[in-house]
N, C-alpha and C positions, 0 to 999 in steps of 0.2 A: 287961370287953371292951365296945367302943363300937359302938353300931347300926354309924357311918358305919364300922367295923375288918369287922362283918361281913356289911354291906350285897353282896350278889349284883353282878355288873358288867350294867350298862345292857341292856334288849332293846328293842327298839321296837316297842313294841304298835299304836301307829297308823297302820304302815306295811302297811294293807290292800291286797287284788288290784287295787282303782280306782286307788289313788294309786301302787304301780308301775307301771301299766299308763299312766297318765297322766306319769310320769317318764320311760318309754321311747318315747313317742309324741312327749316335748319334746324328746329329743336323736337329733340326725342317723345317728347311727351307728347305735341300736338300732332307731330307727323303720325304718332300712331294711332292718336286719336281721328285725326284724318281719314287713316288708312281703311280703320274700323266702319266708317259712318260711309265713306264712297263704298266700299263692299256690300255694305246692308242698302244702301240706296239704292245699287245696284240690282241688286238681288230681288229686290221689292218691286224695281222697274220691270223689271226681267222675268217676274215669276212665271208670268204663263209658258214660256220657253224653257224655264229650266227644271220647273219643276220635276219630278220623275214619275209620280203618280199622282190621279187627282185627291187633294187633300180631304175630301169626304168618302172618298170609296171604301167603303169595308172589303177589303180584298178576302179570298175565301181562303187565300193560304200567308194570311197576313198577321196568324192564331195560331199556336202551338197546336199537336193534339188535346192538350190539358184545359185547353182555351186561354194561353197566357200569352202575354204582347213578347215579341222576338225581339232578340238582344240585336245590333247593331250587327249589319252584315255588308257582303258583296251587294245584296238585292235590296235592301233597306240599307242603307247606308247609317241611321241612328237609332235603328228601330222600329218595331210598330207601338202603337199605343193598344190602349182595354179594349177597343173596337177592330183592331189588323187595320188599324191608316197607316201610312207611311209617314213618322212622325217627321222627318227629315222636307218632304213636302209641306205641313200643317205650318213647322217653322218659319219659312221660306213665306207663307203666307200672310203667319202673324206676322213675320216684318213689315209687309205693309198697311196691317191692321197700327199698330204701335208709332210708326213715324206717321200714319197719316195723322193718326189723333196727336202726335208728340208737335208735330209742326201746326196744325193748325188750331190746336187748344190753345199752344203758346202764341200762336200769333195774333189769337183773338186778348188774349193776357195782355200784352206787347201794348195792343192798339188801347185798351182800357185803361190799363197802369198809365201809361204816356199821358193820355187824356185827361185824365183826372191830376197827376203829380204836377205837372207843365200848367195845367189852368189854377190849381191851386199857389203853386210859387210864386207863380207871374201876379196871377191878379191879388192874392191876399183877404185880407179884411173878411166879412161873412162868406165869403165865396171860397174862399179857401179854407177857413174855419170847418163851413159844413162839409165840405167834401174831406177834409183829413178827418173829422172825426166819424164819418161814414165811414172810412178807411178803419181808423180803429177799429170800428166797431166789428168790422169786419177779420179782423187780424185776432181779435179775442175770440173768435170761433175756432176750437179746433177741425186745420182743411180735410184731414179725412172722414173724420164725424161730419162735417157739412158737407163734405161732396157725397158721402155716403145716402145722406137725406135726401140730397137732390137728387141723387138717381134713383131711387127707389120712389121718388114721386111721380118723374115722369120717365114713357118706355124706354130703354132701354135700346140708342142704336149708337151709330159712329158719329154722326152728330152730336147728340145730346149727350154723349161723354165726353165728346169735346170742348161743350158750351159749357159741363158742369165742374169738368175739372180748370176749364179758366175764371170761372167766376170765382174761384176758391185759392187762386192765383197771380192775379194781377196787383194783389197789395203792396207786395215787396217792392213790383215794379212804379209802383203811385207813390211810397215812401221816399225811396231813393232819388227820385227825378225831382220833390217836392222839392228837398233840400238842397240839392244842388239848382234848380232853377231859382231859390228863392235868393238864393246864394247871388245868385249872377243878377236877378235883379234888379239887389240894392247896389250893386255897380254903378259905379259913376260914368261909366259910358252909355248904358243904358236913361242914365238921368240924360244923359245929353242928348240922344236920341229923341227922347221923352219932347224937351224941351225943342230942337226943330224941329217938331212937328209930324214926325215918323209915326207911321199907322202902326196899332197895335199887332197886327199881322204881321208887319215887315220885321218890326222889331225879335216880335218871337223865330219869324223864317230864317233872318238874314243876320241876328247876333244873337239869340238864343238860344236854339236848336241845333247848330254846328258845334256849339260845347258839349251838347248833351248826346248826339249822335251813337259815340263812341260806349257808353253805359250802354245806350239801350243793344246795341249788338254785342255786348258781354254779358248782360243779363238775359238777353232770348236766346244767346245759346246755352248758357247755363239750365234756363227754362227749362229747357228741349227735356233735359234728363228729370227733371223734377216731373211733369206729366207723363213720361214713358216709366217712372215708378207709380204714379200713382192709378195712372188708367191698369198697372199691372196689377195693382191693388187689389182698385175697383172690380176687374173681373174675377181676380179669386175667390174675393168673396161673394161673388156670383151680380153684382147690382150695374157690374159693366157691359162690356160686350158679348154677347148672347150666343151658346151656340147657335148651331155650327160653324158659327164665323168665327175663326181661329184667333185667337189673341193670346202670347205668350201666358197672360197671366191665366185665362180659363183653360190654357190646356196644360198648368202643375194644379190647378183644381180638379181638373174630370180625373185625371190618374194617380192622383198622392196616396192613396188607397192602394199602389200596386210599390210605395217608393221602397219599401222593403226588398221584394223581388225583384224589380224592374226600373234601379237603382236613375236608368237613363232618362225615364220618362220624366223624371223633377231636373237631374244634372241641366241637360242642354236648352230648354228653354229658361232656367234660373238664369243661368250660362249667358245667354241672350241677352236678360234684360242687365244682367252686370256688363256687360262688356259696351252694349249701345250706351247707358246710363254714364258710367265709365269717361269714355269717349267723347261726351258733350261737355265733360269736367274739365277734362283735359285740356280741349279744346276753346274753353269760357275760360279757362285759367290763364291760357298763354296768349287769348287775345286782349285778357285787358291788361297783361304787362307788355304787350308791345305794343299798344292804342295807346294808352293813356297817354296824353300827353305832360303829365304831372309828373311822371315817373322817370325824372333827373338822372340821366349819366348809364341809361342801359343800351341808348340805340345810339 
């Protein structure tokens, strides 16, 4: 048997944090997708400092005479909403309602999908068996009718629409990894591996997992935008985040009711959720045509 018959397929070792971060900074799409998501993370880090007013205060002159929410000003810079908050603060707020849940729903996705797709390829036979067709089974549910059920089961905070919108998430990521780990299995380096004697750990650490690497940080950041739509969902149709804690999606709920008059109150947080949503696409788009290392003759 020939080194080159059992040579391992390509990783790319020199593709450090500088040099993608330098590959998405040279292309239009990602860089502004970038541009988007350090601004909102910012922002979100930042809110106590910048906000302008506190996002619950009913201000007394934050109401028309007629009692209707103010259009975008000097003093309200986007307006107020049906109660005079300063909707410009509330936003500023839901952004860190939306990336907390959008990073850590998806990170809990990440770690499940991995788990399951990685142990089913590798090991096969019934083990693999029952867990893809759990997978199915789970893929046959429509995610918003079932996340919609899980929350409405249980209360209603930042956690458990976290937990609900990953359980309703991680199939994609168990699908993807199955294949391609079952892929790399039947390798004939892996057989050789198999054969001196190599621990099943090592194998999966040290010739498994560096093929697979590069998916799972194109799919959790794609993630990112799929749970920051659907926790926006979740809240609008009330089974999400709960007032008064702001989340883009329950605050074009409390006001849709004013969207004829107070055109702004739906624009800027819709606004929000397109543009972070957006941004993670972008950004999932242009990292895995510069990761891949499958992707012949672009770098």
């Amino acid at each position: 048997m020939s080194d080159a018959t059992i040579a391992p397929p390509p990783v790319a070792r020199k593709r450090n944090a500088a040099w993608v971060l330098r590959e998405l900074l040279r292309r239009p799409r990602s860089a502004f997708g970038l541009t988007v998501i350090v601004l909102m993370v910012g922002a979100a880090v930042l809110a106590p400092w910048i906000m302008p007013y506190d996002p619950n205060d009913q201000m007394f002159d934050g109401l028309s005479l007629e009692g209707a929410p103010l259009p975008p000003s000097a003093k309200f810079w986007l307006g107020t909403d049906l109660l005079g908050r300063d909707l410009f603060s509330r936003l500023i707020l839901g952004t860190q309602t939306s990336l907390i849940i959008g990073v850590l729903a998806n990170g809990i996705a990440v770690v499940l999908g991995a788990t399951v797709g990685i142990t089913a390829g590798y090991f096969g036979g019934w083990i693999g068996g029952v867990l893809m067709r759990f997978t199915d089974l789970m893929m046959a549910f429509p995610a918003l009718l079932l996340a919609i059920v899980l929350a409405a089961i249980f209360k209603p905070s930042l956690l458990i629409v976290a937990l609900v919108i990953a359980m309703v998430n991680w199939v994609q990521m168990a699908r993807v990894l199955y294949t391609e780990t079952r892929s790399l299995a039947q390798r004939e380096f892996i057989d050789v591996q198999r054969a001196i004697g190599s621990s099943t750990w090592r194998i999966l650490g040290r010739h498994i997992f560096p093929h697979l690497v590069y998916s799972i940080i194109v799919f959790g950041t794609l993630g990112i935008s799929t749970t920051v739509l659907l926790e926006a969902t979740l809240s609008y149709l009330g089974v999400g985040v709960q007032p008064p804690t702001p989340s883009w999606g329950n605050i074009i709920f409390e006001n849709q009711t004013y969207f004829a008059n107070a055109p702004w109150l739906v624009f800027f947080p819709g606004l929000a959720i397109v543009l972070l949503a957006l941004s993670f696409n972008l950004l999932g788009d242009v990292l895995r045509d510069t990761l891949d290392p499958k992707l012949k003759g672009r770098h």
